[in-house]
C-alpha positions in Angstrom: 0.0 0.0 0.0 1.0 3.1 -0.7 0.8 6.2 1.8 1.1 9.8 1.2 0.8 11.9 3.7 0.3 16.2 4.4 -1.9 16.2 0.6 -4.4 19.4 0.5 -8.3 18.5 0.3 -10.8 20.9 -1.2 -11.9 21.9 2.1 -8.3 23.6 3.0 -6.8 20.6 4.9 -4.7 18.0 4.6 -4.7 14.3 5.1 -3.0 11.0 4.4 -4.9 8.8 1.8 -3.7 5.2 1.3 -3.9 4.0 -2.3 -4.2 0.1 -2.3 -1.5 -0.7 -5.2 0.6 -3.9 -3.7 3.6 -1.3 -3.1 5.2 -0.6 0.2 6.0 3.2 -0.1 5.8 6.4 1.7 5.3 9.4 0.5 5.1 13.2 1.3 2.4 14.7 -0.2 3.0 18.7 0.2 3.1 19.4 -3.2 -0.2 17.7 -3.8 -3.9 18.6 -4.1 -6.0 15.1 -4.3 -10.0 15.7 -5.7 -12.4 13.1 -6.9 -12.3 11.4 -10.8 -13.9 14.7 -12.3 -16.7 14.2 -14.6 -16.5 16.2 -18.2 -19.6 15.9 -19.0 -19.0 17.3 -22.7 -16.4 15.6 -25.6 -16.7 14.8 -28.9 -14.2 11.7 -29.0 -15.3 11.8 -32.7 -15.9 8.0 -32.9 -17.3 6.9 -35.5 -16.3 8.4 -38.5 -13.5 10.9 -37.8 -11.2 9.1 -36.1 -8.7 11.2 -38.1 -9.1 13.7 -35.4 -9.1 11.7 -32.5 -10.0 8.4 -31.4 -10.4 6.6 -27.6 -7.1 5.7 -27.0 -5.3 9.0 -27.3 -9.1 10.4 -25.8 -9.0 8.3 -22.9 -5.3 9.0 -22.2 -5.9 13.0 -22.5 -8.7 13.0 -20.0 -6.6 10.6 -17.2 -3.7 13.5 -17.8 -6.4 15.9 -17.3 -7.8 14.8 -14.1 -11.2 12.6 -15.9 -12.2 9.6 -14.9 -15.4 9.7 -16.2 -16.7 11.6 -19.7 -20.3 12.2 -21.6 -19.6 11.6 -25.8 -21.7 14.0 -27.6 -23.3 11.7 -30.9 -22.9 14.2 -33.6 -20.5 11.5 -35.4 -20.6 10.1 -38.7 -22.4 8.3 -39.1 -24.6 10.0 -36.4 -26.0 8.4 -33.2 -29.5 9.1 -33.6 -30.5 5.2 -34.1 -30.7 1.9 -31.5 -28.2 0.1 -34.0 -25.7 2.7 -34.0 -25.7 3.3 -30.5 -24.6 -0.7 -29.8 -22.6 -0.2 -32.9 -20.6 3.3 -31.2 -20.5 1.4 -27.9 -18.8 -1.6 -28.7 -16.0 0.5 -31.1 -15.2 2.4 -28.1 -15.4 -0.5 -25.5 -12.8 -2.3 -27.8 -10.6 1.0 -28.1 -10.5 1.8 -24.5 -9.1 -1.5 -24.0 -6.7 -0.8 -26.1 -5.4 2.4 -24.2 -5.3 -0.1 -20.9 -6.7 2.7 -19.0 -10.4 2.4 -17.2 -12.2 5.4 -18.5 -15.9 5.7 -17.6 -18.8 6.6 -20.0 -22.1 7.7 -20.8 -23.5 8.8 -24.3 -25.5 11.0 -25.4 -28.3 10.5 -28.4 -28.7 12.4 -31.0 -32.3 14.5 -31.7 -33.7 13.9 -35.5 -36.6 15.1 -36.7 -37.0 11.0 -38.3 -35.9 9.0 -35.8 -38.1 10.2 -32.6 -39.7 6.6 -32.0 -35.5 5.1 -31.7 -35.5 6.9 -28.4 -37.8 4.6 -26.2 -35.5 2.1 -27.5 -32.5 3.7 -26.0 -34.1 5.4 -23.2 -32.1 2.6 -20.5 -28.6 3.2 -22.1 -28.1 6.8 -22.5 -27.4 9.6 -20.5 -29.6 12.0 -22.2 -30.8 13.6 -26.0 -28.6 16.0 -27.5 -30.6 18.4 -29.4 -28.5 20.9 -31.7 -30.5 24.2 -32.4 -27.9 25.6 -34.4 -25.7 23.5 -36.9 -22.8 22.4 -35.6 -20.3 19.9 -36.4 -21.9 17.0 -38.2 -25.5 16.9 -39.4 -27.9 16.9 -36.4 -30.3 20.3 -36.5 -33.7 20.8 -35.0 -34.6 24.0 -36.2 -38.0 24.5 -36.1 -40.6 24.5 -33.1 -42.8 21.9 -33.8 -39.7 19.1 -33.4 -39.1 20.6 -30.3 -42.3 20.0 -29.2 -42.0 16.4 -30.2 -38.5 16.2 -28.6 -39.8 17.9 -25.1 -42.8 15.5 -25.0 -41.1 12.4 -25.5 -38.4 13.5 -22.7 -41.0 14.5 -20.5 -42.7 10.9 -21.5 -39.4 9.1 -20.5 -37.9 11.2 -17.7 -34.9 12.1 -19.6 -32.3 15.0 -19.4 -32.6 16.9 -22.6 -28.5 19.1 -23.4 -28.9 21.8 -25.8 -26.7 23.3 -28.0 -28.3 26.8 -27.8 -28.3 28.6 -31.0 -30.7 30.2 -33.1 -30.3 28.4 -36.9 -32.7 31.3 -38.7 -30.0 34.3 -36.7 -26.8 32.2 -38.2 -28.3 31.4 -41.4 -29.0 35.3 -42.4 -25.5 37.0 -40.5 -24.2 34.2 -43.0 -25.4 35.6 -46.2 -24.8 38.8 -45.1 -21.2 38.3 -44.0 -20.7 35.7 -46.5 -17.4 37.8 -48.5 -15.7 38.4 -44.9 -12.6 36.3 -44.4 -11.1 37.5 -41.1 -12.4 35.2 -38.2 -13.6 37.7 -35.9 -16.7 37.7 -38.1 -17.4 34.5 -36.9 -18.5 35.7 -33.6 -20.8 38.5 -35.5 -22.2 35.7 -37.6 -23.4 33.6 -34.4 -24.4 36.4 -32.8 -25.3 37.2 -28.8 -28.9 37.4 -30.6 -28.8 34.0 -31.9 -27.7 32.3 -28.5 -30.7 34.7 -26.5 -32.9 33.6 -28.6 -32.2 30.0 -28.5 -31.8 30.4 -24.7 -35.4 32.1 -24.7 -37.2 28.9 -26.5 -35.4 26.6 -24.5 -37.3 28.1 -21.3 -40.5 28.1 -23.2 -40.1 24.6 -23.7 -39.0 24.0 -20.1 -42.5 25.9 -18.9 -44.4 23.5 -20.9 -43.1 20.7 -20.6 -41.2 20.2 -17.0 -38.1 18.7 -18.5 -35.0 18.8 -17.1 -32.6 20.8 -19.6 -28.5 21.5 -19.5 -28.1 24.9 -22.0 -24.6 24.3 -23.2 -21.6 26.2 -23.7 -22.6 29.4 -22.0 -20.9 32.6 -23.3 -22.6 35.7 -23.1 -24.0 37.8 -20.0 -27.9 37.5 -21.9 -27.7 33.9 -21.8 -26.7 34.0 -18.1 -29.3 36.7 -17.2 -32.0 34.7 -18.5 -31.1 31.3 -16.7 -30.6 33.3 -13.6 -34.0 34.2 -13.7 -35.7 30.9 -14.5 -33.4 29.3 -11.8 -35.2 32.0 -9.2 -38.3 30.7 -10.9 -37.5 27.3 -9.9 -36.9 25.5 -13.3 -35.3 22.6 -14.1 -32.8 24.7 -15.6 -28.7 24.0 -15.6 -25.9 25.8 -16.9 -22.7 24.9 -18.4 -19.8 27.1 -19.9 -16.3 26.1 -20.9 -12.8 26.8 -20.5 -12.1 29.0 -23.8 -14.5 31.1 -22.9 -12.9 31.8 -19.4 -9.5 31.3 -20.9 -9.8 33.4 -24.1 -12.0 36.0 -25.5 -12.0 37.5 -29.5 -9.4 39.7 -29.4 -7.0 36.5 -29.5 -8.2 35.8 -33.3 -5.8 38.3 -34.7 -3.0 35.7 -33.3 -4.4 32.1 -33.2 -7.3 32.7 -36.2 -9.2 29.1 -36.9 -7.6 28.0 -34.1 -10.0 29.6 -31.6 -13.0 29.0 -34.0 -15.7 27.5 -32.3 -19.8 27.0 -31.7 -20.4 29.0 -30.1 -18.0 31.9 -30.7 -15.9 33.8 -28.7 -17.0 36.9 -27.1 -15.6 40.3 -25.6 -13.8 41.0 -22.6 -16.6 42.4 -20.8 -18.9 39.4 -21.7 -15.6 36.9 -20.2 -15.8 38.6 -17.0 -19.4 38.4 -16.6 -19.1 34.5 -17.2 -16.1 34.1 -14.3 -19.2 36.3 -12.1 -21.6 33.8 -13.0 -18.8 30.9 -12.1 -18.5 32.3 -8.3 -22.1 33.0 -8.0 -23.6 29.5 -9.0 -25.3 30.4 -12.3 -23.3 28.3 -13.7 -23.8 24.7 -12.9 -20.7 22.8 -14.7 -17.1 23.5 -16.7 -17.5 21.1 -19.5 -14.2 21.2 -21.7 -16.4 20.8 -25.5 -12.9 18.8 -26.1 -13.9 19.0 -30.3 -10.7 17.9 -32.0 -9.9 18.8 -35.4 -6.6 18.3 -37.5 -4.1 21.1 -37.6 -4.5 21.3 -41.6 -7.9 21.4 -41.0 -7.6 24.3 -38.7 -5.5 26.4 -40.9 -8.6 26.7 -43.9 -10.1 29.9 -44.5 -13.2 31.4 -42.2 -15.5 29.4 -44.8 -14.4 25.9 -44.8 -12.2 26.2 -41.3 -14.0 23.6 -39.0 -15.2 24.2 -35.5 -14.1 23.1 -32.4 -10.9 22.9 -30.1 -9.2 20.6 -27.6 -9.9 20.9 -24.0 -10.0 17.8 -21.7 -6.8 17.5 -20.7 -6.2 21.5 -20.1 -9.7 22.3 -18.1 -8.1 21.0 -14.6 -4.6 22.7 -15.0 -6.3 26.1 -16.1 -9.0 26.1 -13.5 -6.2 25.6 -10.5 -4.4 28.5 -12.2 -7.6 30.5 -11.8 -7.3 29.1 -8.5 -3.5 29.9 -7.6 -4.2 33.5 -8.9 -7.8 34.0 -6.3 -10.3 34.4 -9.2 -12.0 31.2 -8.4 -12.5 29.0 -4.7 -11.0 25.3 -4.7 -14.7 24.3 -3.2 -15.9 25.9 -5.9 -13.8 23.6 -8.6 -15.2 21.0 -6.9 -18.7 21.5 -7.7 -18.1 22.4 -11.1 -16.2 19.9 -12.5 -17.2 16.8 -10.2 -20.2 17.0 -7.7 -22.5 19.0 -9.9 -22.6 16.4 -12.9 -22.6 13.7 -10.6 -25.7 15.3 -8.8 -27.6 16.5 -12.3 -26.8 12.9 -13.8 -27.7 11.2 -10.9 -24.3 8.7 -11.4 -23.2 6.6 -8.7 -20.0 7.0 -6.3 -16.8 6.0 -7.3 -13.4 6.0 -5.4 -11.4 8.1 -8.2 -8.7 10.5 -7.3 -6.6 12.6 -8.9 -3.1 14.2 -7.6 -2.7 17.4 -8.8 1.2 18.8 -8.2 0.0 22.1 -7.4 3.6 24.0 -6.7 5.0 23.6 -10.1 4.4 25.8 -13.0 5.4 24.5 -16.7 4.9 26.4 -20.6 2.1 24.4 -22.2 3.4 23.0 -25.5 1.5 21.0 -28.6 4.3 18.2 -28.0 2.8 17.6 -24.6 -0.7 17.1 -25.9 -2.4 13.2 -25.8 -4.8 14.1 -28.0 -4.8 12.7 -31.6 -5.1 16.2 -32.6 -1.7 17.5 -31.1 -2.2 20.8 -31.0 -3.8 23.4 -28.1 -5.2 26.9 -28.1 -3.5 27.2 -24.8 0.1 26.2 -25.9 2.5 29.1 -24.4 0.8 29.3 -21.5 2.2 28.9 -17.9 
């Protein structure tokens, strides 16, 4: 057994955990921070289909470096996961590829909303961890765009007690800034093009829905002070209403496209500096419910097209813990407060049982981030030269 004594706990003290490992060691654990497995509970491990960009081994070996034990695979893959058959089919490929990466990684799925495939999910109702319903387009080719599919999609959740995630998005809003944007080439425009309209909108019909129909929903990807305003107040109205944002928008904001251009192009966009701030309120305050890391791999040559062919989508898994207990380190964020957000508040909202995962964190040393150090398939990270 192996004993480490003197590690920091979320709650400010320190203890001596034993790890049950057949080794007689002792060691001191000063330097360390020990949490729970944390829970992402948003990656696109892009199996099937584009395993070009990443795959479950090199997945599963970028979220153990980044403090996951546990992960939520969004199904907008190719082909997507919106049927029984594929589901099985998605669940054995990764079953067989994380044995391959000889690491335990926990999963849950998430199925895919389309408009012709609404009687597949009673079928899958016992094996998922909720629908996935893409308001805006996206990667891949899951959209329900109009109000009537909603409907259909809220009822049957409601019918089935099912968590319903929402990529929150207005498709009309995008589809006209397109057109009229459509000769702009530098990538700031892609933040006017999915606008702070289109993602109030979105935000505003999910609400609606949640009136109607009682269904537990998880808005996704939260960027904009709007967005936050509104779940604020339907929290204080006591919906079933939950919040996540992600580390680029925390981490980065659009005046970093003049440097890194498609490489911090993503759904949604980023925003100001003033709307960044709002978000890190929002984190401290409890608006927020989650940090999911949207870890959406794509290829470097990929990422270097123009504004109109430049995929969406960026790395995150491994780089969410590490930037958080920055945060941390430099008093913008409480290490109870980590807690919630990236363990005990998906565990809670997903209802998933207790585990005895824990990370060491070596909280004393800094290090550059580089692309060389990335697991991921991809290789590459918008956060690469930083501390």
């Amino acid at each position: 057994m192996t004993t480490i004594t003197n590690v920091l706990t979320p709650t400010g003290m320190r203890q001596e955990i034993h790890i049950n490992d057949n080794v007689d060691m002792h060691l001191d654990g000063n330097k360390l921070l020990v949490l729970p497995g944390l829970i992402d509970p948003h990656v696109h491990f892009r199996v099937p289909g584009m395993e070009h960009k990443e795959d479950w081994v090199h997945g599963s070996k970028a979220a153990f470096r980044g403090g996951y034990s546990t992960v939520f695979d969004m199904p907008n893959t190719k082909p997507a996961t919106t049927t029984h058959e594929r589901l099985l089919d998605k669940m054995n490929l990764i079953d067989s590829q994380i044995a391959m990466s000889h690491l335990p990684l926990k999963y849950r799925l998430f199925f895919g909303a389309d408009k012709n495939n609404f009687n597949e999910i009673e079928k899958v109702r016992d094996k998922i961890i909720g629908i996935k319903v893409f308001m805006g387009a996206s990667t891949g080719e899951l959209l329900m765009d109009d109000i009537s599919s909603l409907h259909a999609v809220y009822a049957i959740a409601a019918k089935f007690n099912l968590i319903i995630a929402l990529h929150a998005e207005d498709e009309l809003i995008i589809k006209e800034n397109t057109h009229k944007y459509a000769n702009e080439t530098d990538f700031r425009y892609h933040s006017i093009i999915r606008s702070v309209d289109a993602a109030v909108r979105a935000v505003s019909t999910v609400i609606a829905l949640v009136k109607t129909y009682g269904v537990k929903s998880y808005i996704l990807h939260l960027s904009t002070r709007e967005e936050i305003d509104l779940v604020e107040k339907a929290k204080a109205e006591g919906l079933p209403i939950f919040a996540e944002t992600c580390p680029h928008y925390l981490f980065l904001n659009e005046n970093i496209y003049d440097n890194l251009h498609g490489f911090v192009k993503m759904n949604p966009p980023l925003r100001s500096q003033e709307q960044q701030d709002y978000l890190w309120q929002a984190v401290n305050n409890g608006v927020i419910d989650t940090i999911g890391s949207d870890h959406a791999p794509h290829t470097i040559n990929e990422k270097e097209q123009p504004l109109c062919k430049c995929p969406s989508g960026v790395p995150g898994i491994e780089t969410t813990l590490p930037l958080m207990l920055t945060a941390w380190r430099e008093g913008r964020v409480k290490l109870s407060r980590l807690l919630e957000l990236l363990h005990s508040n998906p565990q809670k909202l997903f209802s998933l049982p207790a585990n005895d995962d824990l990370v060491l964190v070596d909280i004393k040393n800094y290090r550059e981030l580089t692309d060389e150090q990335m697991a991921s398939k991809c290789k590459w990270s918008p956060f690469s030269g930083m501390n």
